[in-house]
C-alpha positions in Angstrom: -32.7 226.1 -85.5 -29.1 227.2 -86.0 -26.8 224.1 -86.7 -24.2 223.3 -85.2 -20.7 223.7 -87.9 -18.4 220.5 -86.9 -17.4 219.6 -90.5 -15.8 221.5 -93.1 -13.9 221.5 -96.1 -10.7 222.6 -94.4 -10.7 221.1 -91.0 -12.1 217.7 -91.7 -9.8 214.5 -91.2 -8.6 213.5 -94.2 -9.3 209.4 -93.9 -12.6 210.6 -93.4 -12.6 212.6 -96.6 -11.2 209.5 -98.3 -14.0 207.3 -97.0 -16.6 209.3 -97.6 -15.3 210.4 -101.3 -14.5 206.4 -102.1 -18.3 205.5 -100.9 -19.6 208.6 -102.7 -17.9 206.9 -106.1 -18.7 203.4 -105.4 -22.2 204.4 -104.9 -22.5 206.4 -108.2 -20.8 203.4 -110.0 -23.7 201.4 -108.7 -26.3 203.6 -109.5 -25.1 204.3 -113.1 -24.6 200.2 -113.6 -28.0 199.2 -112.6 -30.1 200.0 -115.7 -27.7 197.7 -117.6 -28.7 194.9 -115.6 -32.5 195.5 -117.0 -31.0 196.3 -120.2 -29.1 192.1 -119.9 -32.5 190.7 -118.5 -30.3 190.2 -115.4 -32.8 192.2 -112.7 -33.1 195.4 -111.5 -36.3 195.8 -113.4 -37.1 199.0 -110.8 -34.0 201.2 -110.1 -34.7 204.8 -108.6 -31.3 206.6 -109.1 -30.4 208.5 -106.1 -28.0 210.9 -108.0 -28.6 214.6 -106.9 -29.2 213.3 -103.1 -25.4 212.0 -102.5 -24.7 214.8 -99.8 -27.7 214.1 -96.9 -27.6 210.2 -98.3 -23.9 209.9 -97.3 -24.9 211.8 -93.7 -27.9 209.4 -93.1 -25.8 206.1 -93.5 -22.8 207.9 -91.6 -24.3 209.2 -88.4 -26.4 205.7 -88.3 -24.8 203.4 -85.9 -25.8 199.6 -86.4 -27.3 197.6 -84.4 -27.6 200.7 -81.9 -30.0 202.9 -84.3 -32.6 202.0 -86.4 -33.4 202.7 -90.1 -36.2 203.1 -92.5 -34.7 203.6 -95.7 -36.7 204.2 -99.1 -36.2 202.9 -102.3 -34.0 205.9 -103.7 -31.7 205.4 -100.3 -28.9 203.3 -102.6 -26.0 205.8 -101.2 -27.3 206.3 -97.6 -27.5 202.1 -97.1 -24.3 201.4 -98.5 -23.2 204.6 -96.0 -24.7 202.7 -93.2 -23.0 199.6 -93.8 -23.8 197.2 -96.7 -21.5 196.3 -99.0 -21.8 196.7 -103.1 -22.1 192.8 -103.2 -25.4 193.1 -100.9 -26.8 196.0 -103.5 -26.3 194.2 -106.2 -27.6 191.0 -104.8 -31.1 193.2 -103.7 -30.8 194.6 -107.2 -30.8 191.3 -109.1 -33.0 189.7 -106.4 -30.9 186.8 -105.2 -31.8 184.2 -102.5 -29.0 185.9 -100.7 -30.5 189.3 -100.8 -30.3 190.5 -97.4 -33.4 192.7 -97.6 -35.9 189.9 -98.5 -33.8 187.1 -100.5 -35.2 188.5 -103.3 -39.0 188.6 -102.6 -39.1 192.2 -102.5 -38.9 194.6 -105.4 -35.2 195.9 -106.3 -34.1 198.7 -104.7 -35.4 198.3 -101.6 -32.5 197.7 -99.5 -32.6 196.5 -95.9 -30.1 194.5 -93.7 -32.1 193.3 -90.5 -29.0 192.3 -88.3 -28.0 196.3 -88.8 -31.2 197.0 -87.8 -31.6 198.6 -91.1 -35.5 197.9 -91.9 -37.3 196.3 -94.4 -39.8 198.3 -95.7 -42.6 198.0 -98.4 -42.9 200.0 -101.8 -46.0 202.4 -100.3 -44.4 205.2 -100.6 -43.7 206.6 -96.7 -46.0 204.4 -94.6 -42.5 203.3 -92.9 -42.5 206.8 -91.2 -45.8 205.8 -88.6 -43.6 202.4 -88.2 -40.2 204.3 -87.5 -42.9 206.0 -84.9 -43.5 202.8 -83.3 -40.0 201.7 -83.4 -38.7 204.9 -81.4 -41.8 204.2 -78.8 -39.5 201.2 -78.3 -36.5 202.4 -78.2 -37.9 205.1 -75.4 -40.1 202.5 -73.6 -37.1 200.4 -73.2 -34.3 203.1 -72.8 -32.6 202.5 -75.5 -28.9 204.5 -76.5 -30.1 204.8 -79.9 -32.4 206.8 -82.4 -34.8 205.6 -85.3 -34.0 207.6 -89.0 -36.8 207.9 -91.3 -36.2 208.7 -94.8 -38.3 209.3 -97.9 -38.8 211.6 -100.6 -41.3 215.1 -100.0 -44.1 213.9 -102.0 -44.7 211.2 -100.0 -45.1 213.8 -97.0 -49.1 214.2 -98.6 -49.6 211.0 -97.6 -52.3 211.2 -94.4 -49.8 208.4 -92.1 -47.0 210.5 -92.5 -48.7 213.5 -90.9 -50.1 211.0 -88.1 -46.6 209.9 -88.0 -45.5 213.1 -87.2 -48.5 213.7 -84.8 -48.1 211.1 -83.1 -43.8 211.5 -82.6 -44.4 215.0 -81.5 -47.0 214.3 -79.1 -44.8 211.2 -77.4 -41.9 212.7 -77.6 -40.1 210.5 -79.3 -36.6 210.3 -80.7 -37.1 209.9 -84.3 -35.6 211.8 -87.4 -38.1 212.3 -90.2 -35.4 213.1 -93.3 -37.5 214.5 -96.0 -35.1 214.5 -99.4 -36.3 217.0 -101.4 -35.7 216.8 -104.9 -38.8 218.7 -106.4 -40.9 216.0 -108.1 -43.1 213.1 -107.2 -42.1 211.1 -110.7 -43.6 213.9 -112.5 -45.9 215.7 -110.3 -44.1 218.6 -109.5 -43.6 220.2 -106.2 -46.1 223.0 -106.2 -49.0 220.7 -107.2 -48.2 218.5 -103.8 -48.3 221.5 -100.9 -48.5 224.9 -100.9 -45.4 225.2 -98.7 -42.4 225.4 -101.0 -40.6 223.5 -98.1 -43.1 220.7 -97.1 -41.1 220.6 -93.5 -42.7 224.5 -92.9 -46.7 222.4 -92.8 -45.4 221.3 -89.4 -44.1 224.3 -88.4 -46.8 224.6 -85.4 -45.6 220.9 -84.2 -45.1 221.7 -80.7 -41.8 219.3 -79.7 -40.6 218.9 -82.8 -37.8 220.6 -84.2 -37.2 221.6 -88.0 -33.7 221.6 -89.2 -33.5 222.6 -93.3 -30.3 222.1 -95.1 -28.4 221.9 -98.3 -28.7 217.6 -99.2 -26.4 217.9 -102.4 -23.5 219.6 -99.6 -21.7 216.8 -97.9 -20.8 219.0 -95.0 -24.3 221.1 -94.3 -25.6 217.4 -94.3 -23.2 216.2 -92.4 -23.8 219.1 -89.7 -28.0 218.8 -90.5 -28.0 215.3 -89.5 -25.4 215.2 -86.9 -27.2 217.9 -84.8 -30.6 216.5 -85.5 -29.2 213.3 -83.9 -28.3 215.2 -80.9 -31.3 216.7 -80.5 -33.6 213.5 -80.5 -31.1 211.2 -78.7 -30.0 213.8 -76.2 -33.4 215.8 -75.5 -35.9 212.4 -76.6 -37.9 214.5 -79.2 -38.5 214.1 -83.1 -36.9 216.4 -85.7 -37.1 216.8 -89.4 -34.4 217.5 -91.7 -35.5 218.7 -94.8 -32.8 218.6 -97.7 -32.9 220.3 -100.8 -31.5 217.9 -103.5 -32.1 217.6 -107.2 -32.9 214.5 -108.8 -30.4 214.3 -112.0 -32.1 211.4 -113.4 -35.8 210.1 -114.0 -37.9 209.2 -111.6 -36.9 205.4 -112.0 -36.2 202.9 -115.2 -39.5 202.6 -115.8 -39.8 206.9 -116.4 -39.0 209.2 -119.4 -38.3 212.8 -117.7 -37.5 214.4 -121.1 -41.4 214.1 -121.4 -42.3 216.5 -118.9 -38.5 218.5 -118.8 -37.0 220.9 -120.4 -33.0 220.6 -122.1 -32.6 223.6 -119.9 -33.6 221.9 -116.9 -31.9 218.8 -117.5 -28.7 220.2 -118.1 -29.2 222.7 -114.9 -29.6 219.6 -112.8 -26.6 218.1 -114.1 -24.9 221.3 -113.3 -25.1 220.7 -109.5 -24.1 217.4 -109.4 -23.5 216.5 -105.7 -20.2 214.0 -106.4 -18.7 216.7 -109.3 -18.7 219.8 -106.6 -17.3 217.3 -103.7 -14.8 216.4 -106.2 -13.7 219.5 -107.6 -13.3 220.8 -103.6 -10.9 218.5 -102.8 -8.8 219.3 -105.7 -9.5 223.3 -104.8 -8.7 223.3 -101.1 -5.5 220.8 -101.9 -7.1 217.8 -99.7 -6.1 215.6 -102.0 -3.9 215.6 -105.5 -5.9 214.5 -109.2 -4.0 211.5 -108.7 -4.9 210.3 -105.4 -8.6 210.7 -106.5 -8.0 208.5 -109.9 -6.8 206.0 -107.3 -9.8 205.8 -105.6 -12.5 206.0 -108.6 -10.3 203.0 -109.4 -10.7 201.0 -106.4 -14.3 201.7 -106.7 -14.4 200.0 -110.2 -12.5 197.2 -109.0 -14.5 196.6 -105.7 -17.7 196.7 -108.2 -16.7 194.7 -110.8 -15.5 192.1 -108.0 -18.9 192.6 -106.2 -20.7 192.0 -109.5 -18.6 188.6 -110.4 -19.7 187.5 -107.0 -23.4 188.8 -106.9 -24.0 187.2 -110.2 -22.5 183.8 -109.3 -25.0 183.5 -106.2 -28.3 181.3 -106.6 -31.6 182.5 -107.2 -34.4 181.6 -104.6 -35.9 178.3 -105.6 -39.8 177.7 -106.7 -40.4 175.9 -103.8 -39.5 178.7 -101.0 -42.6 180.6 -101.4 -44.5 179.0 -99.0 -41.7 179.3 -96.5 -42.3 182.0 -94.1 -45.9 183.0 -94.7 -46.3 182.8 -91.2 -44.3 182.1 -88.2 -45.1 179.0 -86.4 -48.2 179.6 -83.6 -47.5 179.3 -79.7 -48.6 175.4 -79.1 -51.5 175.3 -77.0 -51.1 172.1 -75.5 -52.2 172.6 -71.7 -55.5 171.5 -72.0 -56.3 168.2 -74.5 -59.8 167.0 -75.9 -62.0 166.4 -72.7 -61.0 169.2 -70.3 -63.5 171.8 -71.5 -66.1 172.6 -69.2 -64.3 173.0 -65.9 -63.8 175.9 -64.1 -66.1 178.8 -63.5 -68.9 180.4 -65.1 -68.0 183.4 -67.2 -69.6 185.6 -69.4 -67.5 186.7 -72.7 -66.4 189.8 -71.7 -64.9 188.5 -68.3 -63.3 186.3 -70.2 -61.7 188.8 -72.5 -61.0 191.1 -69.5 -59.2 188.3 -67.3 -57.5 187.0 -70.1 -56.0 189.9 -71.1 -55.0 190.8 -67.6 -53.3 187.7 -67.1 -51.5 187.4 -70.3 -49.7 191.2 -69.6 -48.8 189.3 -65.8 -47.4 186.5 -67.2 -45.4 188.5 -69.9 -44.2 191.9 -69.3 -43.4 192.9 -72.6 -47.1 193.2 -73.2 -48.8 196.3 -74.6 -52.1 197.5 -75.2 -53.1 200.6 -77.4 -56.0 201.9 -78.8 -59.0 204.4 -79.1 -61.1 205.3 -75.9 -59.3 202.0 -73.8 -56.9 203.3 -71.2 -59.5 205.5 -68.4 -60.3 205.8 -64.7 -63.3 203.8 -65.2 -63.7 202.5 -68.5 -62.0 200.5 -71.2 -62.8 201.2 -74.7 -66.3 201.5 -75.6 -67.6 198.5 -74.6 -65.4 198.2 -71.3 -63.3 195.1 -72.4 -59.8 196.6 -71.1 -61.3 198.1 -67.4 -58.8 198.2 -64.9 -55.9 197.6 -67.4 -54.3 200.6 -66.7 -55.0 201.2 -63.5 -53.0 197.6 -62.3 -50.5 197.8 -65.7 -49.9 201.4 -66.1 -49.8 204.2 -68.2 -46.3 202.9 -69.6 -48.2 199.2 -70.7 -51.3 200.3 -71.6 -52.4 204.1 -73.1 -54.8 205.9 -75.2 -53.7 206.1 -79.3 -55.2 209.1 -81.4 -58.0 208.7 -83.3 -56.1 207.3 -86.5 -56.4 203.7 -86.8 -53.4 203.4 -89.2 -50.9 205.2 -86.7 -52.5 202.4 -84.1 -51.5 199.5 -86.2 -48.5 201.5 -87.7 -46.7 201.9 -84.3 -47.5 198.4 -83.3 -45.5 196.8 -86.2 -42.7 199.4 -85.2 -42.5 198.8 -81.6 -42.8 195.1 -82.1 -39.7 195.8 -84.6 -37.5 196.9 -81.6 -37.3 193.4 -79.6 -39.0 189.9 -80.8 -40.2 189.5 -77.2 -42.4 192.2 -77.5 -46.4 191.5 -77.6 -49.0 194.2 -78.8 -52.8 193.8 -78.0 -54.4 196.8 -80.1 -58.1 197.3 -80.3 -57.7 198.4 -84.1 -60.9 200.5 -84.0 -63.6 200.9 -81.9 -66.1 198.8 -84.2 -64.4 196.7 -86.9 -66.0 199.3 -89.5 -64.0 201.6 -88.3 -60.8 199.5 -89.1 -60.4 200.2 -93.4 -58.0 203.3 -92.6 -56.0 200.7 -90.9 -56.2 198.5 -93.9 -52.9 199.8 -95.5 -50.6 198.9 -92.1 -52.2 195.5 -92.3 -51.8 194.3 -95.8 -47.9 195.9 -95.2 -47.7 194.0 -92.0 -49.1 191.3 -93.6 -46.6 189.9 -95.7 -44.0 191.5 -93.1 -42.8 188.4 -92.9 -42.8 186.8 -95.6 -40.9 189.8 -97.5 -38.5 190.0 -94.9 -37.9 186.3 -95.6 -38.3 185.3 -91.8 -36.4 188.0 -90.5 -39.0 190.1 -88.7 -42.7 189.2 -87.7 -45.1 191.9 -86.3 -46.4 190.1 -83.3 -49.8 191.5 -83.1 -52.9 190.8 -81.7 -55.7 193.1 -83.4 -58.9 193.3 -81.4 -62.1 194.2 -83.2 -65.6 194.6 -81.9 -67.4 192.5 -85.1 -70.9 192.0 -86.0 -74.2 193.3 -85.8 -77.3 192.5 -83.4 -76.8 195.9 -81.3 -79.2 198.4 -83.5 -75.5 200.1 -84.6 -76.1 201.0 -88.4 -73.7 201.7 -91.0 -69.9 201.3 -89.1 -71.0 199.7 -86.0 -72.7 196.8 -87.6 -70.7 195.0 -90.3 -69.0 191.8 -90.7 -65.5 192.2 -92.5 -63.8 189.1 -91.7 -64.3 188.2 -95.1 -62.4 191.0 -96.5 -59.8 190.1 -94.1 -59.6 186.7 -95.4 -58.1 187.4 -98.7 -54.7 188.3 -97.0 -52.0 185.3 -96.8 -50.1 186.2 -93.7 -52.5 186.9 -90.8 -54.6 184.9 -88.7 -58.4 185.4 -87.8 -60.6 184.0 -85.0 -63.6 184.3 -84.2 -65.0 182.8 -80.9 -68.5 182.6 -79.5 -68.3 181.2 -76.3 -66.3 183.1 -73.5 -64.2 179.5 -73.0 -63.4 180.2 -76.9 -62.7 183.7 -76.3 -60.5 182.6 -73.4 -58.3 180.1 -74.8 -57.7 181.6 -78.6 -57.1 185.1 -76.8 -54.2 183.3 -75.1 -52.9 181.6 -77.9 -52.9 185.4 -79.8 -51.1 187.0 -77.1 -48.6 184.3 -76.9 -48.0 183.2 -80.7 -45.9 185.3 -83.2 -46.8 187.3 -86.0 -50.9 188.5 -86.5 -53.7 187.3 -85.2 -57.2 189.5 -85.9 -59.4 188.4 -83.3 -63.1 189.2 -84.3 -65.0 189.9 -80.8 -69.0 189.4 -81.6 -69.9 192.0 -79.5 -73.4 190.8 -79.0 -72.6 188.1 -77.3 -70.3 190.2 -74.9 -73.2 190.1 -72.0 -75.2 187.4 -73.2 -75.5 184.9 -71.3 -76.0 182.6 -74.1 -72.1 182.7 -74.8 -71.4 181.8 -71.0 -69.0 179.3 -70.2 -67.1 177.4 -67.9 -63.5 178.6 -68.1 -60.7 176.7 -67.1 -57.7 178.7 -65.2 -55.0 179.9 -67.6 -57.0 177.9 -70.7 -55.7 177.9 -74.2 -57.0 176.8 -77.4 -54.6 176.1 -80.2 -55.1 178.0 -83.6 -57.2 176.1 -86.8 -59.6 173.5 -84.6 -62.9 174.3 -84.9 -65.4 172.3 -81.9 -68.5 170.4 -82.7 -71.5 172.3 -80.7 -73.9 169.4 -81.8 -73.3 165.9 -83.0 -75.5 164.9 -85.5 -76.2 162.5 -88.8 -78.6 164.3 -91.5 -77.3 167.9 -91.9 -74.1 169.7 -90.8 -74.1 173.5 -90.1 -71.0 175.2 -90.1 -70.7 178.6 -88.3 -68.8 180.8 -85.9 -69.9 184.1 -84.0 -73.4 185.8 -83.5 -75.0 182.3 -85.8 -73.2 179.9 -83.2 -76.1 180.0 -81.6 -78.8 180.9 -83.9 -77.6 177.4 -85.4 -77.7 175.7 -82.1 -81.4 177.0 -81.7 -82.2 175.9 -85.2 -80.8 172.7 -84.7 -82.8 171.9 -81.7 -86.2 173.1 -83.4 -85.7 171.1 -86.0 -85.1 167.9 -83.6 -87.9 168.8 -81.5 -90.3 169.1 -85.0 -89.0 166.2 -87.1 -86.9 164.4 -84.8 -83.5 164.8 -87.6 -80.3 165.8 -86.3 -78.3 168.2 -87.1 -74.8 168.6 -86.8 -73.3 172.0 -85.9 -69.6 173.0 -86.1 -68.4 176.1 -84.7 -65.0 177.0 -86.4 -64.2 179.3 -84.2 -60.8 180.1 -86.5 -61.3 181.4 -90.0 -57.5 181.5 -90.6 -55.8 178.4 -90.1 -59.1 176.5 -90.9 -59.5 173.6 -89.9 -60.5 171.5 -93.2 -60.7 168.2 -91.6 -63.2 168.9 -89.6 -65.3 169.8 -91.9 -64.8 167.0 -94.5 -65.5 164.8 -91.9 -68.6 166.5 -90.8 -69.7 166.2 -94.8 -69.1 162.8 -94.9 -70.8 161.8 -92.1 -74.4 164.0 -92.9 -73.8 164.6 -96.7 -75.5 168.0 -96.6 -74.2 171.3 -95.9 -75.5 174.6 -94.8 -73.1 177.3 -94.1 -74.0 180.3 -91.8 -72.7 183.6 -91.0 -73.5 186.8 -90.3 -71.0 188.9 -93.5 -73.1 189.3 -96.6 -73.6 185.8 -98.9 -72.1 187.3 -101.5 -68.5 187.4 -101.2 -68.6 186.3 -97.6 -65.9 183.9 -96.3 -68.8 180.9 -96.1 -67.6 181.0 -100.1 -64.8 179.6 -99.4 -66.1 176.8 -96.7 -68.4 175.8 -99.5 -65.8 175.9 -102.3 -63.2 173.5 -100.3 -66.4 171.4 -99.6 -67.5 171.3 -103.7 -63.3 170.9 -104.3 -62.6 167.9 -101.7 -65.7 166.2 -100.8 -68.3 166.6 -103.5 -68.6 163.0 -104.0 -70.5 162.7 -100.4 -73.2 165.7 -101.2 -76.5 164.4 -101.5 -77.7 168.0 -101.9 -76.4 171.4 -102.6 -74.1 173.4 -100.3 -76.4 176.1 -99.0 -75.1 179.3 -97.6 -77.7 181.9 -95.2 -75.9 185.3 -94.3 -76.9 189.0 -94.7 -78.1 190.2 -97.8 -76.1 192.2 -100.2 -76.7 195.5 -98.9 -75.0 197.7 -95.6 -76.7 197.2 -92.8 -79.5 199.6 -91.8 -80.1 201.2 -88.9 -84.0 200.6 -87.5 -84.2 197.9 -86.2 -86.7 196.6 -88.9 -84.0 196.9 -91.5 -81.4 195.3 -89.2 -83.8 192.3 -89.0 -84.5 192.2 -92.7 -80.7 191.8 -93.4 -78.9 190.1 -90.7 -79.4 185.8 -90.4 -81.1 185.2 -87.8 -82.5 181.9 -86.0 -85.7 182.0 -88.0 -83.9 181.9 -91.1 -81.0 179.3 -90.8 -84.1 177.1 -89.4 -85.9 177.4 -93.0 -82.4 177.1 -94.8 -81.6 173.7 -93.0 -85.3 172.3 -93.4 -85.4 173.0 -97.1 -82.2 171.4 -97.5 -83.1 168.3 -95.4 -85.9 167.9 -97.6 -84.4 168.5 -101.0 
């Protein structure tokens, strides 16, 4: 589209000239001084220069309003943050990673530059997955009609990335006022251009984006940018509908600290770079059309020096975080589920696990209307999701509350974290795939959101609930019958549950839905009908995070378990009484992540032998780590070894005759536990 011309050379105010020329030189002072820190063994050990992108960095940080727009910067965006309102001292502090850092307190890598209070983000070093997030973000800031925009900004190469097309997809299709500012400077470190899209300009690929409006400009021209980003502003504040602004720049430098760009360019290209120097042309303009006199411009490269060298004294004077923070902020503290104490279960009525689920759900977006709900095949007439879990959701909550996602799990989990960005009293329920299997393109967004928080150093939590149809039993094959909360474990940062029982599924659903930050909550889907996972369940029951419940008291053997092998332990248990008259013990964790290790010490004290069961594979399954807290803490009590039954190391097949071969089953945790009470 034509832009609109509302700055210029000639007519512009000249206090706005001086601002924008004193940032323009504070900024390059920065970014020239931050190798030297490496070079001192002071920090900075990743600096992306952002020279050759000063024109649409200075527009980005000047037409973002604080704490009325939001911001994604990336790790090149020096100029455009300190535009937007941090000061040197907060660069410098990021870039020598102090406890005062206001991006993470220095957690995060350098050059990654947030201010939360701004409502400039923290984002993570994969490269463009904030742009899905800033997605999410403006589906907040439209949901709740808010004044402002979102501005996403990152270099073209990461445009190849898959989430920044669903990004893109996904803004277009909602309508959603978000500016996607691609700064293109020709290289991905040394990948050139041409090998990343065919497109010269990688904005043209979504030319056929129907909503979304292209605007291209000149990023090393403080004015065309200025004009770019103004009108692009305009057009997604004013007419609530994404645009890109792609801006030709030049990157003078290397890639980062860490690159040699002599190796792959020429003197000739090097020096023709250096020729179109962004800060050089806006100088020598000033000087041409009389703006200002030589002098008045020393003045101000002065005052840039001083303010640096001052921000630098104080920047390096600040402490450094201390060893002992790092377990501070790993995960924000749980909703306390206090209503209903040791003794109450087992009042109320009879449910099967999916009512459960279903009711819960619908209460929890009653009692809090900042409740969402996303997902794949989950918001229709007369069915919710593929196993009908969300029914009637939208027809009592609304389109608004609870809606259909595109196939493209990461954008799902992507525009969660982004909407729940936009107010902490935001909840989001997403049903992350339609079979857990289907979840690993959603991986990425959760190891990001994962440590959110802790990278953010308390400032921002996602506050997520993840819903995932887990297990096998159901004949599904390869992506409809695997176990991945083992996988899952490995990430500090997120909590898993796993509930058996509708009463379970109830109460931890609750606690999710209610608690900050990210809870995955595996739903056996097995069990959904079975009447074997009926329960009573009290009105408005909770169950607090990290207690797992004893199904089965017993003396000679504990089983520990949680899901589909709840009750293929229960059954083995009772065989086992009614053939040899020994009890077993059988704990049901029901949470993976807090787990609750006193439980089970206790249990091993008590029986002395172990057998853990689940339904993931043995090997590399999270019963591993059960058994390797047991070994660590309570070895002394074993009068055996801990024993582990779970599926066999192999994907789980089809036929039904394969399924049986590799998935536990009663039969099999009954010979486990016999063999081990006779060893």
């Amino acid at each position: 589209m034509k832009v609109k011309k509302k700055y210029n050379i000639k007519s512009t105010d000249k206090e706005l000239l001086k601002q924008w020329y004193l940032l323009m030189v504070t900024g390059r002072k920065l970014d020239d001084r931050a190798p030297n820190y490496l070079k001192q063994s002071l920090g900075w050990s990743y600096h992306a220069p952002y020279a050759g992108h000063d024109g649409i960095q200075l527009a980005i940080g000047q037409v973002f309003e604080k704490k009325k727009d939001h911001l994604f910067p990336y790790y090149r965006d020096m100029l455009t943050t300190l535009s937007a309102g941090l000061t040197p001292e907060e660069i410098i502090l990021n870039g020598i990673s102090k406890a005062a850092d206001p991006a993470s307190g220095g957690r995060h890598m350098s050059n990654h530059f947030a201010k939360p209070e701004f409502n400039i983000h923290n984002v993570s070093s994969c490269t463009g997955n904030h742009a899905p997030q800033a997605s999410g973000t403006a589906r907040g800031v439209k949901t709740y009609k808010g004044d402002g925009v979102v501005i996403s900004s990152q270099g073209e190469s990461s445009v190849s990335e898959g989430y920044v097309y669903e990004a893109i997809n996904g803004a277009s299709n909602e309508e959603l006022p978000v500016i996607f500012v691609f700064q293109d400077n020709g290289y991905g470190i040394s990948v050139p251009k041409e090998d990343q899209t065919a497109n010269p300009k990688v904005a043209d690929n979504f030319s056929g984006f129907k909503n979304l409006e292209i605007i291209h400009c000149n990023g090393k021209d403080v004015f065309d940018s200025m004009n770019a980003m103004e009108t692009a502003k305009e057009i997604a504040k004013n007419e609530q509908r994404p645009v890109i602004v792609h801006a030709n720049c030049v990157r003078i430098g290397s890639h980062s600290n860490s690159d040699r760009h002599e190796l792959y360019r020429d003197d000739y290209e090097r020096n023709y770079v250096k020729e179109y120097d962004p800060l050089a042309k806006f100088r020598r303009m000033l000087l041409r059309y009389n703006r200002f006199t030589e002098e008045e411009l020393v003045a101000l490269e002065e005052e840039a020096t001083k303010t640096v060298k001052a921000a630098h004294k104080k920047a390096m004077a600040a402490p450094h975080p201390t060893p002992e923070s790092i377990f501070d902020f790993v995960l924000p503290e749980a909703y306390k589920a206090e209503k209903y104490p040791k003794g109450t279960e087992g009042k109320g009525e009879t449910k099967r696990l999916i009512q459960a689920l279903n009711e819960t759900l619908k209460a929890e977006f009653r009692n809090n209307p900042d409740t969402y709900l996303w997902g794949q095949d989950i918001a229709n007439k007369d069915k919710g999701g593929i196993f009908n879990v969300s029914k009637g959701m939208q027809q009592e909550f609304g389109k608004e509350r609870v809606f259909n996602a595109p196939i493209a799990e990461d954008y799902i989990m992507a525009t969660a974290n982004g909407m729940s960005r936009y107010d902490k009293k935001i909840r989001v329920v997403v049903e992350g795939a339609e079979f857990a299997d289907y979840f690993w393109p959603a991986m990425e967004q959760l190891v990001d959101s994962s440590h959110d928080y802790w990278r953010s150093n308390g400032a921002f939590s996602p506050n997520i609930t993840v819903r995932l149809a887990s297990g096998g039993y159901i004949g599904g094959g390869l992506y409809h019958s695997q176990s991945i909360e083992g996988a899952l474990a490995s990430l500090p940062g997120i909590r898993i549950v796993y509930p058996s029982f509708a009463d379970d599924a109830a109460g931890l659903l609750r606690t999710s839905m209610r608690s900050e930050g990210i809870t995955i909550f595996m739903e056996p889907k097995a069990l959904y009908n079975d009447p074997k996972a009926e329960a009573k369940v009290p009105e408005d029951y909770e169950i607090p995070f990290g207690k797992a419940k004893t199904r089965r008291e017993g003396n000679d053997l504990t089983i520990i378990t949680w899901g589909n092998t709840s009750h293929m332990s229960l059954e083995a248990a009772e065989k086992i009484k009614a053939e040899t008259g020994k009890e077993v013990e059988v704990i049901d964790l029901r949470s993976l992540a807090p787990l609750d290790e006193e439980a089970i010490l206790e249990s091993v004290k008590k029986t002395s032998k172990v057998l853990v069961a689940h339904e993931d594979n043995v090997f590399g399954g999270f019963g591993g780590e059960v058994a390797a807290l047991i070994s660590d803490k309570a070895f002394q009590y074993l009068d055996g070894p801990v024993q582990r039954v779970g599926a066999t190391n192999t994907p789980v097949g089809f036929n039904r005759i394969l399924e049986k071969a590799i998935l536990p089953d009663t039969e099999k945790i009954y010979q486990a536990a016999l063999n081990l009470l006779n060893y």
